[in-house]
TIDO-688019 format. One record per atom (N, C-alpha, C): y, x, z. Coordinates in steps of 0.1 Angstrom, whole numbers, padded with zeros to 4 digits, always signed. Layout:
BEGIN
YXZ/...
// end
This chain:
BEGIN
-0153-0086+0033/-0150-0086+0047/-0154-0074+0054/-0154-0061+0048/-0161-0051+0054/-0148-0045+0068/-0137-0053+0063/-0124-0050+0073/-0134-0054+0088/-0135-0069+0086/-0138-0075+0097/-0144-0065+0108/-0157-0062+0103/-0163-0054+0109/-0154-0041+0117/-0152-0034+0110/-0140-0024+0112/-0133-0024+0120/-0125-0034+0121/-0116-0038+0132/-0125-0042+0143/-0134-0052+0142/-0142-0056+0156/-0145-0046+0161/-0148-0039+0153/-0156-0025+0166/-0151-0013+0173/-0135-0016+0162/-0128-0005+0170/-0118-0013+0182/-0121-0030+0179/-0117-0036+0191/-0121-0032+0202/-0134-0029+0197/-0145-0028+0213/-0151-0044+0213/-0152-0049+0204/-0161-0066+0203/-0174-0065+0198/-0180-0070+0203/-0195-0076+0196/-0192-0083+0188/-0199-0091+0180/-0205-0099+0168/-0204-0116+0176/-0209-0113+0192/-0212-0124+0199/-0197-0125+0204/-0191-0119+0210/-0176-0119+0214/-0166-0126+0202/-0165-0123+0192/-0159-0130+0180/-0163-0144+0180/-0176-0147+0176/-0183-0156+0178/-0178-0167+0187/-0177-0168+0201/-0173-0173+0206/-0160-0174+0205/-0151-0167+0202/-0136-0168+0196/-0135-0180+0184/-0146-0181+0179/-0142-0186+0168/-0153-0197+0166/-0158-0202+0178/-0168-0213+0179/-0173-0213+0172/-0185-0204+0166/-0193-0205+0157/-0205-0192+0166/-0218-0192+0159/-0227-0183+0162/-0224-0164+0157/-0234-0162+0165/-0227-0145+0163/-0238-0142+0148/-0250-0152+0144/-0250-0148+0134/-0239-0150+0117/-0233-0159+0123/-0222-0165+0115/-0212-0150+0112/-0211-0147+0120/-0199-0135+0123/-0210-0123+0111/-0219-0122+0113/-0228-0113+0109/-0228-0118+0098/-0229-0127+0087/-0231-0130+0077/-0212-0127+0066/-0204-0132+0075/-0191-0123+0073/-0190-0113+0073/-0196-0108+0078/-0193-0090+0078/-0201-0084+0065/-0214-0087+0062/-0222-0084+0047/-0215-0089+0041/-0208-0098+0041/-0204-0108+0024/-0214-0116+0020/-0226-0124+0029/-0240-0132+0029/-0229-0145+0027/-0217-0146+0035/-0213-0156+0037/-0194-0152+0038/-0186-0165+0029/-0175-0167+0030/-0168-0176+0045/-0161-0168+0050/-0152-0174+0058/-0142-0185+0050/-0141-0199+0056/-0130-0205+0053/-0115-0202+0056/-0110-0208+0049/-0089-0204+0052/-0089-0203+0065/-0092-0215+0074/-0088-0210+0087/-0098-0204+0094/-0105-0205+0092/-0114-0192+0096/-0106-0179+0097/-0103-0177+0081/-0096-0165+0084/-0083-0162+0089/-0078-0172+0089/-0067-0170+0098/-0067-0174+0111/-0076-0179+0118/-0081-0174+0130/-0087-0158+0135/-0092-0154+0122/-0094-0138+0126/-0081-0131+0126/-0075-0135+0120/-0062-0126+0117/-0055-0130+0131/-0049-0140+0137/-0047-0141+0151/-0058-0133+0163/-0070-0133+0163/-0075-0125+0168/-0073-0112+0170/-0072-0104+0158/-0069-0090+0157/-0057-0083+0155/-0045-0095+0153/-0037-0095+0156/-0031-0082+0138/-0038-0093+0125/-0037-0082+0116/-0031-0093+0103/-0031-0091+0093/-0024-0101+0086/-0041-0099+0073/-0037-0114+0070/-0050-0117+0060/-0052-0108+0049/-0044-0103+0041/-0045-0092+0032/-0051-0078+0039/-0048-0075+0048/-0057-0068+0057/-0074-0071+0058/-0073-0076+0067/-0089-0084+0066/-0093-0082+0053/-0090-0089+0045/-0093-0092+0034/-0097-0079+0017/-0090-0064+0026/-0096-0055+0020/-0081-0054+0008/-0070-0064+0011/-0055-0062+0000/-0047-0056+0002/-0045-0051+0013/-0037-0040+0023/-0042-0033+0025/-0037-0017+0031/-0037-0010+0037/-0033-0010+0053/-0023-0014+0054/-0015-0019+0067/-0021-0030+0073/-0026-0027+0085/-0031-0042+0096/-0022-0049+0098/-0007-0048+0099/+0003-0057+0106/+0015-0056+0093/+0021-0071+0093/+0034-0072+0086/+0043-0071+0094/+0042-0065+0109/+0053-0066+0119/+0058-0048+0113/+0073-0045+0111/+0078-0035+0109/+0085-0033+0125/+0087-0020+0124/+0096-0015+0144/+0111-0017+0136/+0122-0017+0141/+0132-0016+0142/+0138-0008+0126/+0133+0008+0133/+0137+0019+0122/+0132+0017+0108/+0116+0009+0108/+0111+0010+0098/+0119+0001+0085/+0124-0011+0101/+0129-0020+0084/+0142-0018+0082/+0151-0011+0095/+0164-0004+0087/+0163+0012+0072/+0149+0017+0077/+0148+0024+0065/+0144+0016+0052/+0136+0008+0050/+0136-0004+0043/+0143-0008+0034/+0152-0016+0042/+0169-0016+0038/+0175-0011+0035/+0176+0001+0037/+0187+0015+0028/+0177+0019+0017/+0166+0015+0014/+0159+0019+0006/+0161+0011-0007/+0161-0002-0002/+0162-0014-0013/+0178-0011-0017/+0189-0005-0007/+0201-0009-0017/+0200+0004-0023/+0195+0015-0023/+0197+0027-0026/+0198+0025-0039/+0203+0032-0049/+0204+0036-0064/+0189+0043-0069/+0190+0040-0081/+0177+0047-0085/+0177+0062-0083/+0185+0068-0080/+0185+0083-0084/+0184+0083-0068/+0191+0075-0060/+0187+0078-0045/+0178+0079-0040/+0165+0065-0046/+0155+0064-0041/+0145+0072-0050/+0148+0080-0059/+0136+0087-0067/+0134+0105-0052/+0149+0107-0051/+0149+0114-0041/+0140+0112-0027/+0147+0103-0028/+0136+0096-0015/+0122+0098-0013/+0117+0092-0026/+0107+0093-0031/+0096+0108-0030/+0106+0115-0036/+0099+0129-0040/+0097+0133-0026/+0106+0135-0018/+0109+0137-0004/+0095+0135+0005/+0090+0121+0006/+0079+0116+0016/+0064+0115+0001/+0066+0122-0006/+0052+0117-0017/+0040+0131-0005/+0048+0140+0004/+0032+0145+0006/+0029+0139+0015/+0034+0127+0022/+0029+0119+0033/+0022+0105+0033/+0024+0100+0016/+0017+0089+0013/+0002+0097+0013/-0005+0083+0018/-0020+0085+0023/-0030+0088+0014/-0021+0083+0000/-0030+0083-0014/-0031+0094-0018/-0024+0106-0012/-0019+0118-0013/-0026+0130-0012/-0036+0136-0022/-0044+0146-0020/-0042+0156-0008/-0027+0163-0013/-0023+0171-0009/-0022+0169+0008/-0023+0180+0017/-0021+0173+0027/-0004+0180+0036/-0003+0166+0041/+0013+0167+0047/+0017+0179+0057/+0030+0185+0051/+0037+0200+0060/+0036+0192+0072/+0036+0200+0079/+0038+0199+0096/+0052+0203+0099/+0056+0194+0109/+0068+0199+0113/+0071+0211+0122/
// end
């Protein structure tokens, strides 16, 4: 749960502010953030409504806080999925210095 934390603070929330979000004590919140203690299902998906992030997020399984895509993202998406292999290897090569996992760091426009 080290997300939890993470997010709360760059919410701008206390420990005690969650807490009351989630009718429990702020040391409760504090024992989720160490990993002292497991949050239940809806627990966590009460945080995830909170922060407005999706569980795999929280949860340290994602990278991405949101499964909400903008418009352009998921029409690029979509032309990605029909693309051909040779299209999307292009593709591929194209955006690899802008993946995050990406030593190298990304040209500027």
């Amino acid at each position: 749960m080290n997300r939890l934390k993470e997010i709360r603070i760059r919410r701008g929330l206390q420990q005690k502010n969650v807490a009351a979000l989630l009718n429990c004590s702020p040391v409760t919140v504090s024992r989720y953030e160490t990993g002292e203690r497991d949050p239940d299902i809806e627990t966590i998906l009460r945080l995830c409504e909170i922060f407005g992030c999706t569980a795999d997020y929280l949860l340290g399984r994602s990278a991405v806080p949101s499964a909400e895509l903008s418009p352009e993202e998921e029409d690029l998406l979509t032309a990605w999925r029909r693309a051909t292999p040779e299209i999307r290897a292009i593709i591929d090569a194209a955006l690899a210095p802008y993946r995050e996992d990406d030593t190298a760091a990304a040209p500027t426009a």
